[in-house]
N, C-alpha and C positions, 0 to 999 in steps of 0.2 A: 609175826604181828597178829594182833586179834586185829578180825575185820567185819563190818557188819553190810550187810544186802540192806536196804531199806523196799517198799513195796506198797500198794494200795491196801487196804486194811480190806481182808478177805482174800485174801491171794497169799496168805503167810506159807500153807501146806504146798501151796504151789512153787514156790520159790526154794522155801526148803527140800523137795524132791530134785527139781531140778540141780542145788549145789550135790546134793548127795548123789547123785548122778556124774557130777562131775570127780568124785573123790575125796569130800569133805564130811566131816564130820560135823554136827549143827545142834546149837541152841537155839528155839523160834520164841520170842516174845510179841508183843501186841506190833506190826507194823513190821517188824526187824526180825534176820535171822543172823544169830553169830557164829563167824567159823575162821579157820586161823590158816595162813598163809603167808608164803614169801612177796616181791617183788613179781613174781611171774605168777600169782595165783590175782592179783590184782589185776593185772592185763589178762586173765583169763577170764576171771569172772565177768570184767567190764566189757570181752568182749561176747559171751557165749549167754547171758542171763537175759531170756525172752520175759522174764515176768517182772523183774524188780527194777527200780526207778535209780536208784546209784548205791556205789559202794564206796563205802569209808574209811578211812583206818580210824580204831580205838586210840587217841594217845594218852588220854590216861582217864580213869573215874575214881571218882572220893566223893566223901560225906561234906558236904559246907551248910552251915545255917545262918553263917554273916558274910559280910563283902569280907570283910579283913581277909575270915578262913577263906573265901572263892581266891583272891589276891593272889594268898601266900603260897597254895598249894597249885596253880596256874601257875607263879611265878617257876615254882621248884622243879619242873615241866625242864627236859635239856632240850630251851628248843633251839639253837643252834646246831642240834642232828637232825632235825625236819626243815627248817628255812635258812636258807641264804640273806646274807647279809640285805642283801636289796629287793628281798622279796617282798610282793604285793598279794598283801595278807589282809581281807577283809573278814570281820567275826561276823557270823549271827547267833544268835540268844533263842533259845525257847524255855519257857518255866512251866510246868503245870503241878498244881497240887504242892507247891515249897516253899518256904517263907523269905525268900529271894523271888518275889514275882516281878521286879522292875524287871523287863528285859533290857531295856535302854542303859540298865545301870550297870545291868550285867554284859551288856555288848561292850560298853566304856570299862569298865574292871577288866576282863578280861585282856582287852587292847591293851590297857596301861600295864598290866602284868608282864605281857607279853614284850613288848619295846622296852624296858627296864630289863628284862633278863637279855634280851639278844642285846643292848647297850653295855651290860655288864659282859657278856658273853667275847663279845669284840671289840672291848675297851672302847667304844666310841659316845662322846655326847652329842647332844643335840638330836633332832628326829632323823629317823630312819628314811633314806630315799622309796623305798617301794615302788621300785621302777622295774624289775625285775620281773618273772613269773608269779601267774596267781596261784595261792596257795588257799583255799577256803575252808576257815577254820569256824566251827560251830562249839557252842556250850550249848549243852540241854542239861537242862535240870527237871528230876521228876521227883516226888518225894522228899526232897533232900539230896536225892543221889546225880550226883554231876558228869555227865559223860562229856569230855573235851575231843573231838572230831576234825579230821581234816579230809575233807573231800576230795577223790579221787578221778571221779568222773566229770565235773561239767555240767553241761544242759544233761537233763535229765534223757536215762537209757530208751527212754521212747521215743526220741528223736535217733529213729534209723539215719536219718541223709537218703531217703529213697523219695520220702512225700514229696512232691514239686505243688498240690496242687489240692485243695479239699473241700469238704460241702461247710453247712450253716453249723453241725454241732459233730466234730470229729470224736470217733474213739483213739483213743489212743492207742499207739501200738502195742506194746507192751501189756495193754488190758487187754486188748485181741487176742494175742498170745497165750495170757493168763487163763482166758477162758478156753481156747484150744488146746492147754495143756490138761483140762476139768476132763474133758472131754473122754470117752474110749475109742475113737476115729481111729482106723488101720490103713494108713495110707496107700500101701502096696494094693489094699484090697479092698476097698470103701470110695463110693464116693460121697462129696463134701458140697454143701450147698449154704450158700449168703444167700436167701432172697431182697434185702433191703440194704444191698454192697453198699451204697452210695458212694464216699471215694475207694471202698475198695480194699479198706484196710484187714477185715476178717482172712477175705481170699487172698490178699497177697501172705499173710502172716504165717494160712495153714500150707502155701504152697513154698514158702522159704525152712518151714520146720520140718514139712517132708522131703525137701530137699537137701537138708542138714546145712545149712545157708548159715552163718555166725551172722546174729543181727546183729552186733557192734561192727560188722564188716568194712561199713560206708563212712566209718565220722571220725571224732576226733575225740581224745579224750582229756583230761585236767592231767595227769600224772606222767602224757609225752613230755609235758615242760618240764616236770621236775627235776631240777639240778642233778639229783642223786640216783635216779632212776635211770635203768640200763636203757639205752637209747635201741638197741637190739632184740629186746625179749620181744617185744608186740609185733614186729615186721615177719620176723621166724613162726607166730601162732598164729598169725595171715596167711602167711605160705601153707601152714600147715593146716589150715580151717580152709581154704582154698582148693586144698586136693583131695577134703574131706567131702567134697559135694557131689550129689546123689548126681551125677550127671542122663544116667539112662531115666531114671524112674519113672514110669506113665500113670500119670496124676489123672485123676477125672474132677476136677475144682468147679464147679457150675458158681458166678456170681448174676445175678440179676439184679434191677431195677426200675422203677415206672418211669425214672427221669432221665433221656436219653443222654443230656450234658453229665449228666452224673458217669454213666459210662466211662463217657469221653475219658472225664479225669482221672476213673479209677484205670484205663487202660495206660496214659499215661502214666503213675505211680506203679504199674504191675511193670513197665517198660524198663522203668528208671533201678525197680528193688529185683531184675533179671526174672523174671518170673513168668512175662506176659502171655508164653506161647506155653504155660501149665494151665493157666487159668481159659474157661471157655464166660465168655461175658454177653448178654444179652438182656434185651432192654424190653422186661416186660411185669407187668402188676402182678402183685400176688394173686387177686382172684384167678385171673389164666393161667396161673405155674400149673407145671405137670412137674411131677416127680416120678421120675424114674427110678428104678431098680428094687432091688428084695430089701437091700441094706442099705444105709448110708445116715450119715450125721449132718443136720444141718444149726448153723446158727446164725440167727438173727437179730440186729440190734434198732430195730421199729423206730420210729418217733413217740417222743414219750408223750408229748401233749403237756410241755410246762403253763403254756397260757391258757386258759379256761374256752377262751375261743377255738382253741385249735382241738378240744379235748374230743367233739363229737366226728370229727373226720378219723381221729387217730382210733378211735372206738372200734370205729366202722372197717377201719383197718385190722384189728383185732379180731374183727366176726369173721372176715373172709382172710385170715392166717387159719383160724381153727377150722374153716371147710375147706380149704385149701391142705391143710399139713392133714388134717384126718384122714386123708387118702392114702398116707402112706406110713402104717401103723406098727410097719418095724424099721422105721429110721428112729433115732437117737433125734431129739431138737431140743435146742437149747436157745430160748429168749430173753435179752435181758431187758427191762423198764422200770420205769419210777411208778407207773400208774396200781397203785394198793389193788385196784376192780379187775386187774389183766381176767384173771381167769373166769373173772363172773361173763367179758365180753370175749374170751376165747372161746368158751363152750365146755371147756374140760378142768379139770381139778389137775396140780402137777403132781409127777413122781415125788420131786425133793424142789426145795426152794433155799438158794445160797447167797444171803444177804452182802451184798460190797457195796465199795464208793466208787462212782463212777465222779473223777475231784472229789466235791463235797458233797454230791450228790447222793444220797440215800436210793438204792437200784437194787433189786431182788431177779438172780437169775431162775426163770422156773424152767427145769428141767423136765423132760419127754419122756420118762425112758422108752426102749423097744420093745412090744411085742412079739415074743416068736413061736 
């Protein structure tokens, strides 16, 4: 089967090293990277891929410029080899750039396609029960070119099952990840510093990666339901991502925070994601941080300051990051914010600056590099 990674836009190279790490071979386009597998590279990837948001199956792409052709060539789709009779198959639509821009129309076309073949497929009239498993089928259309999708995963792969508990504006895990994969941190030999943890999600991320921790470990995925899908492949690469864990490794993970509740929660989520007794947690403002050691990587995800009120505290946050981290002039740091001015209010100009979406949010991470 061709299968695609999907991912935040700016994390494509990250996702892509990651599959290619796993044994895949890979095509990366704008958002997506494509790479081809069985039934057990699906349960692999869904449960080993710290940076991408869900994995797909391709079931088929062509050229359409009317409903009739999206119809005919949807319809000609066998899909009584992907859903069961009573599956509960809901479509969604996206179009950009193609002269099929109703998505409503193309959400309904596609449906109707769909229920007329599997009606033909099982001799049966009248509507389909779809009482059965969900099966999440997408149309995208870009250009002209139609890619037909059935979703593998679920709630999106950044939902570990570890969070219990979070602040006012979460990262999400998966972008945590994504940036500790950017990153050159040596776990065995580095230590690792959040100063702005708040729930926590940075430090639990980089102490489950150097622990070799499968973040799909904890949930559930779309394709346990599937009729056709071995009900044995993903219990057997639990077993075996289970024995794969760094159990000795001595982490030095430093998270900190100004806001003691903040702790609380992130010590709770470090509890929940096995992690608690890698991570060391203390609840103190950047101005007071000391930074320890010759070396070490830290990253931080500040408050951006979206409301104009909030902008001169977050500023002011930003002066006392740059006298604060200038202390320690061969750590690796890495900040990510929406604020355009970061570096006029840091003090220093960055190494390199790597434009992502934090959602829809437009975020520029500026990187430290070390002096040595």
């Amino acid at each position: 089967m061709k299968l695609i990674a999907t991912m935040s836009s700016g994390f494509e190279s990250v996702t892509a090293k990651e599959l290619k790490d796993l044994g895949y071979k890979t095509q990366t386009e704008n958002g997506k990277v494509y790479f081809e597998g069985e039934y057990e590279d699906i349960a692999k990837a869904n449960l080993w891929l710290r940076s991408a948001d869900r994995i797909k199956i391709l079931i088929d792409t062509f050229k359409a410029t009317t409903f009739e052709e999206l119809f005919d060539k949807v319809y000609a789709i066998q899909w009584d080899d992907w859903l069961p009779l009573n599956a509960n198959f809901p479509i969604k639509a996206r179009t950009v750039k193609s002269q099929l821009h109703s998505e409503r129309d193309i959400q309904a076309i596609t449906k109707k396609a769909i229920v007329n073949k599997m009606a033909d497929a099982f001799m049966r009239r009248g509507r389909l029960p779809e009482t059965g498993s969900k099966y999440q089928i997408e149309t995208r259309i870009h250009k002209d070119v139609v890619e037909v999708t059935l979703d593998t995963t679920g709630e999106s792969l950044y939902k570990r099952g570890y969070r219990t508990e979070h602040g006012a504006a979460p990262l999400k895990e998966n972008f945590a990840a994504a940036m500790i994969l950017l990153t050159v941190w040596h776990p065995e030999q580095d230590p690792f510093m959040d100063p702005t943890t708040g729930s926590g999600t940075i430090a639990i991320e980089a102490a489950r990666w150097a622990k070799n921790i499968a973040p799909g470990s904890q949930r559930h995925f779309l394709f346990e339901d599937f009729d056709w899908f071995d009900d044995k492949i993903l219990p057997n690469l639990k077993e075996e991502a289970k024995a794969g864990i760094k159990k000795d490794i001595d982490l030095d993970i430093r998270a900190s925070d100004i806001d003691g509740s903040m702790i609380d929660i992130a010590k709770l989520n470090a509890h929940e994601a096995g992690v608690l007794h890698d991570i060391t947690f203390k609840q103190v403002a950047v101005k007071d941080l000391k930074i320890e050691g010759d070396y070490g990587t830290l990253i931080s995800n500040p408050p951006y300051g979206q409301r104009m009120s909030d902008m001169p505290g977050v500023r002011k946050l930003y002066k006392e990051m740059g006298e604060a981290f200038s202390a320690a002039p061969t750590w690796n740091k890495y900040i990510l914010t929406s604020d355009v001015e970061f570096e006029k209010y840091y003090g220093q100009l960055a190494t390199k600056k790597r434009k992502l979406y934090n959602g829809s949010l437009r975020t520029d991470l500026y990187q430290y590099w070390a002096k040595h």
